[in-house]
TORZARO-190399 format. One record per residue: x, y, z of N, C-alpha, C, O, CB in turn. Coordinates in Angstrom, 2 decimals. Glycine has a CB too. Example, Ala and Ser with C-alpha at 12.3 -4.5 7.8 and 13.67 -1.06 7.14 Angstrom:
BEGIN
(r (13.19,-5.69,7.80),(12.30,-4.50,7.80),(13.20,-3.30,7.80),(14.24,-3.32,8.46),(11.31,-4.47,9.05)) (r (12.85,-2.25,7.08),(13.67,-1.06,7.14),(12.90,0.03,7.87),(13.41,1.14,8.04),(14.08,-0.60,5.72)) 
end
This chain:
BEGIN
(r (0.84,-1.17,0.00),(0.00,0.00,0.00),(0.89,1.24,0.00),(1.89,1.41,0.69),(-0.96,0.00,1.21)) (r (0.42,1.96,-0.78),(1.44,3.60,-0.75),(0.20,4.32,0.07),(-1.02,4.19,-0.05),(1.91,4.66,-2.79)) (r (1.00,5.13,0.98),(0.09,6.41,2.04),(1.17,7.57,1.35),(2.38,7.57,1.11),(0.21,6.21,4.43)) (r (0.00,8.59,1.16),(0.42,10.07,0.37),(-0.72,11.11,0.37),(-1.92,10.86,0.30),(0.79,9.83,-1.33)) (r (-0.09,12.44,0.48),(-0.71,13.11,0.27),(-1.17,14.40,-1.14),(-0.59,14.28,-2.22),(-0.43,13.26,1.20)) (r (-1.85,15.14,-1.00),(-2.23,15.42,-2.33),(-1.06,16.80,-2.47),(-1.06,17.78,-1.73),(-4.11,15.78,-2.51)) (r (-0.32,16.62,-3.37),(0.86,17.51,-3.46),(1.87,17.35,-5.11),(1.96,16.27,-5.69),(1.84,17.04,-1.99)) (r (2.37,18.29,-5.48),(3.25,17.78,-6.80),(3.87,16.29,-6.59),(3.60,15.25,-7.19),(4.62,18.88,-7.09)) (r (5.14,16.61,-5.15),(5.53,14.90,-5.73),(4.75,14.21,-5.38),(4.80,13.36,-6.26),(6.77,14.11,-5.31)) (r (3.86,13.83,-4.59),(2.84,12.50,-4.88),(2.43,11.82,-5.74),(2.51,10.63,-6.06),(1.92,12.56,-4.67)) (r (1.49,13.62,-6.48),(1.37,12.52,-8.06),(1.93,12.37,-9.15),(1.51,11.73,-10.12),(0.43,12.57,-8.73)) (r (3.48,13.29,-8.99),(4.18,12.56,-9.78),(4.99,11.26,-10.17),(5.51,10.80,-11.18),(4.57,13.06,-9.83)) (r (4.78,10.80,-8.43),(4.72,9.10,-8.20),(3.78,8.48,-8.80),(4.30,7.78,-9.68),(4.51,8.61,-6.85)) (r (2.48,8.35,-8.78),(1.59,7.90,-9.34),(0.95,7.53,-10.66),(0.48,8.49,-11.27),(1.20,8.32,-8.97)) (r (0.84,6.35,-11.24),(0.30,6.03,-12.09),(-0.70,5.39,-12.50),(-1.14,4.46,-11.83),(0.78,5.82,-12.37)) (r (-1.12,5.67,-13.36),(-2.17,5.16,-14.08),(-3.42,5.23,-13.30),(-3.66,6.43,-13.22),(-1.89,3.83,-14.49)) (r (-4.88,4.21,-12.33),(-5.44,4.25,-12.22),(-5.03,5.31,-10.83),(-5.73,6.31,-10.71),(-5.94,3.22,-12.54)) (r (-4.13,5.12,-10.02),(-4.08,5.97,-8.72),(-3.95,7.12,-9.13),(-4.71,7.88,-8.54),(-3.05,5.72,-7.73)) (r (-3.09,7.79,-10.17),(-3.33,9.04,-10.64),(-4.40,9.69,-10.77),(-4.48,10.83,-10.32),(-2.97,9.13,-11.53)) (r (-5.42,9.10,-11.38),(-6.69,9.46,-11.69),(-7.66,9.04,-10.53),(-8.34,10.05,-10.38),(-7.07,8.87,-13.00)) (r (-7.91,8.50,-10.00),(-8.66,8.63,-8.76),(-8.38,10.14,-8.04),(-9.07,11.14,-7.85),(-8.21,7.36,-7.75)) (r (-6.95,9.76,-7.76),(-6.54,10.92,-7.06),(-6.95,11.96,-7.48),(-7.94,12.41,-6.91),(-5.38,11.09,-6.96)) (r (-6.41,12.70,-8.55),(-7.09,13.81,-9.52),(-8.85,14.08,-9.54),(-9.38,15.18,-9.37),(-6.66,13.30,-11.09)) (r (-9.64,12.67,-9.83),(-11.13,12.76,-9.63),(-11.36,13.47,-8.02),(-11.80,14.60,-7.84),(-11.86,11.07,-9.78)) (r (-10.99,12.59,-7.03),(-11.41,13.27,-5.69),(-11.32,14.62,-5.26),(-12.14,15.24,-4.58),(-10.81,12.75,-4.80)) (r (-9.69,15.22,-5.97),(-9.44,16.62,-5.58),(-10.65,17.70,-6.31),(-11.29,18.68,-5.93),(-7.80,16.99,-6.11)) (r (-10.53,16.85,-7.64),(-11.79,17.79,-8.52),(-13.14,17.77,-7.22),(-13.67,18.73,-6.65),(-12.49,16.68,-10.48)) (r (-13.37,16.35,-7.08),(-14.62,16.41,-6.36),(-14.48,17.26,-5.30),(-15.25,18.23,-5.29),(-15.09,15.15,-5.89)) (r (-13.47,17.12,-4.17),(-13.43,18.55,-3.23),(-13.12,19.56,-3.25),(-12.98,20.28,-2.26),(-13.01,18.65,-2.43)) (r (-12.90,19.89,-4.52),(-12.31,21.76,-4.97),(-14.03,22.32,-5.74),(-14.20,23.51,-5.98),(-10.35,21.81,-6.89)) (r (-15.09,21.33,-6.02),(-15.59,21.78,-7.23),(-16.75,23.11,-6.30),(-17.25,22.70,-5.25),(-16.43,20.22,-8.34)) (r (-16.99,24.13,-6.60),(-17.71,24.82,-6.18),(-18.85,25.05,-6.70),(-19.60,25.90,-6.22),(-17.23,25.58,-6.02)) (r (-19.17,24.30,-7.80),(-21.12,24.24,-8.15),(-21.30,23.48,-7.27),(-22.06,23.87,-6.39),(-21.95,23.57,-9.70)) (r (-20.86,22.50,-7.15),(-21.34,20.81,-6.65),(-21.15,20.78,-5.24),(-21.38,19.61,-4.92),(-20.35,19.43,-7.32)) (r (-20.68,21.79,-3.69),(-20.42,21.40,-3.03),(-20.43,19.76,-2.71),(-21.17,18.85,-3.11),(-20.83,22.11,-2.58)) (r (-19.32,19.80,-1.84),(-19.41,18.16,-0.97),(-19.88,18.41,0.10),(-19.64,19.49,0.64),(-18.07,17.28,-0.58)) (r (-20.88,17.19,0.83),(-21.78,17.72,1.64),(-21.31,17.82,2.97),(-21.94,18.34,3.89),(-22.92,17.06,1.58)) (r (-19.84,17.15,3.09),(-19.35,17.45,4.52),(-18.21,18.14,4.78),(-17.03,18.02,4.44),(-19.16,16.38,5.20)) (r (-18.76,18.83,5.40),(-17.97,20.41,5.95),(-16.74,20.38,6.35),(-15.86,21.21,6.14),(-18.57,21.13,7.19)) (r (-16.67,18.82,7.31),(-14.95,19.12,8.42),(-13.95,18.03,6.54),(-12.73,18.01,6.36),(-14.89,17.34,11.33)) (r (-14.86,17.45,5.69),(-14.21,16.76,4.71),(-13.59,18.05,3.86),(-12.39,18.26,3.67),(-15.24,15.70,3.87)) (r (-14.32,18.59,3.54),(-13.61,19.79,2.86),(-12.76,20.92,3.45),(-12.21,21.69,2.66),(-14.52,20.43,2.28)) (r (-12.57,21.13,5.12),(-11.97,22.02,5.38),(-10.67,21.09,5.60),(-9.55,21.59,5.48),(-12.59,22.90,6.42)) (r (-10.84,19.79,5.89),(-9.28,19.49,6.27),(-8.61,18.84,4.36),(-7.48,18.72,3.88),(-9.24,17.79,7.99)) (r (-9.70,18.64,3.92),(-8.78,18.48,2.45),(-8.13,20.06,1.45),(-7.67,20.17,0.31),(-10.07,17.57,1.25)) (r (-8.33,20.83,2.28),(-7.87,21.70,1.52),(-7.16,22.42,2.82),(-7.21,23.58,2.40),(-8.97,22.47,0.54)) (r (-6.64,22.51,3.91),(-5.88,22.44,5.15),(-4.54,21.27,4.92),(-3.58,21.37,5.69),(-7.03,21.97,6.44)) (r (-4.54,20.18,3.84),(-4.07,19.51,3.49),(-3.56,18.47,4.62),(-2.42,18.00,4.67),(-3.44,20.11,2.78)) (r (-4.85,18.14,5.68),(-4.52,17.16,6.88),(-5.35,15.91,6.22),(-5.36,15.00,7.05),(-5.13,17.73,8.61)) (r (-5.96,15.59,5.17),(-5.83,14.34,4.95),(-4.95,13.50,4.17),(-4.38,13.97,3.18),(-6.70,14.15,4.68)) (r (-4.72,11.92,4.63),(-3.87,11.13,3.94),(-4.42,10.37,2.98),(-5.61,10.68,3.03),(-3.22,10.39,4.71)) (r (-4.27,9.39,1.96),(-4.26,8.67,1.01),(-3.95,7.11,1.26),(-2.90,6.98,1.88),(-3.44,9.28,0.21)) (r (-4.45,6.15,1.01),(-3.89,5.06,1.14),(-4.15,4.55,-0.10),(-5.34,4.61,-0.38),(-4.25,4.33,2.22)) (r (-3.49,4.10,-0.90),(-4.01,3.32,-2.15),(-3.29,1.98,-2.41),(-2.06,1.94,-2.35),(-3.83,4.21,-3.46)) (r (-3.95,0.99,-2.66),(-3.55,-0.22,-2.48),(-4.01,-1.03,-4.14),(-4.60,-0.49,-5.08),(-4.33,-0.81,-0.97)) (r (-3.56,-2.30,-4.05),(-3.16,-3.26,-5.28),(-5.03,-3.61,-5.34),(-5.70,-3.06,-4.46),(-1.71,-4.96,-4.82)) (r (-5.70,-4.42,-6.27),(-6.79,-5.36,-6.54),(-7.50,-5.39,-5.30),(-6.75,-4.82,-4.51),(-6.35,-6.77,-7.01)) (r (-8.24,-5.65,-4.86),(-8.84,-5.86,-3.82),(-9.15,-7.38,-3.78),(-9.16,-8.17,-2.84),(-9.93,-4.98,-3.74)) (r (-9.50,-7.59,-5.52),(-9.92,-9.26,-5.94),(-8.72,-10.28,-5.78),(-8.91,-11.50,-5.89),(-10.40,-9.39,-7.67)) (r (-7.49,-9.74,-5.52),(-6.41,-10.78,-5.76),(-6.46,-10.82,-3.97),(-7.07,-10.05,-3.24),(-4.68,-10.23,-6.81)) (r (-5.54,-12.05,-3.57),(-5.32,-12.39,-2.33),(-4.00,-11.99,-1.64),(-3.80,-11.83,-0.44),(-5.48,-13.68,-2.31)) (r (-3.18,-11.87,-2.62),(-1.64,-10.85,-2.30),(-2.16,-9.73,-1.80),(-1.75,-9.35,-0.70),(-0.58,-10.34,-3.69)) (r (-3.13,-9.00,-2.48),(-3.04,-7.52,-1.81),(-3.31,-6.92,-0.49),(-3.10,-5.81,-0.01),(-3.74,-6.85,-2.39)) (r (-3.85,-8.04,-0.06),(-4.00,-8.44,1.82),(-3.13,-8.11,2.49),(-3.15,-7.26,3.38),(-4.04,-9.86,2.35)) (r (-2.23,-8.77,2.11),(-0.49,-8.88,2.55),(0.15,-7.62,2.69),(0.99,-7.41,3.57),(0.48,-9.64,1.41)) (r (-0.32,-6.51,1.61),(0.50,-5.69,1.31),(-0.23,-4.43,2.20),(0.36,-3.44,2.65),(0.72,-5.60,-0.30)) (r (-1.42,-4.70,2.31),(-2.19,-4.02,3.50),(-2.16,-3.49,4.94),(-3.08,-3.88,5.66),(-2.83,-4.59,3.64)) (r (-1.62,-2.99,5.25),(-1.04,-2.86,7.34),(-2.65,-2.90,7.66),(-3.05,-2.85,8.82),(0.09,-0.70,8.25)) 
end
């Protein structure tokens, strides 16, 4: 599992599907037509106190392992 936060080098670590998640969520908590409906979610994602965990398949049985 990689833990990261939302910042240049992060996602310049990141590829492919984690890139884009990542990118979707920030859109989703920056977007200002659409608020997100919870308040302490958007003040600490843009306070930059939340973390990231992104992990392998969920369907494979290795990725358990790789899980803390």
């Amino acid at each position: 599992m990689t833990l990261l936060m939302i910042d240049q080098n992060s996602e310049i670590n990141l590829t492919d599907w984690k890139l884009d998640a990542l990118q979707a969520f920030k859109i989703k908590m920056t977007d200002k037509e659409k608020l997100f409906p919870c308040i302490p979610a958007t003040q600490a994602f843009a306070l930059h106190q939340l973390r990231y965990g992104v992990c392998d398949d969920p369907r494979e049985e290795s990725t358990a392992q790789t899980f803390p």
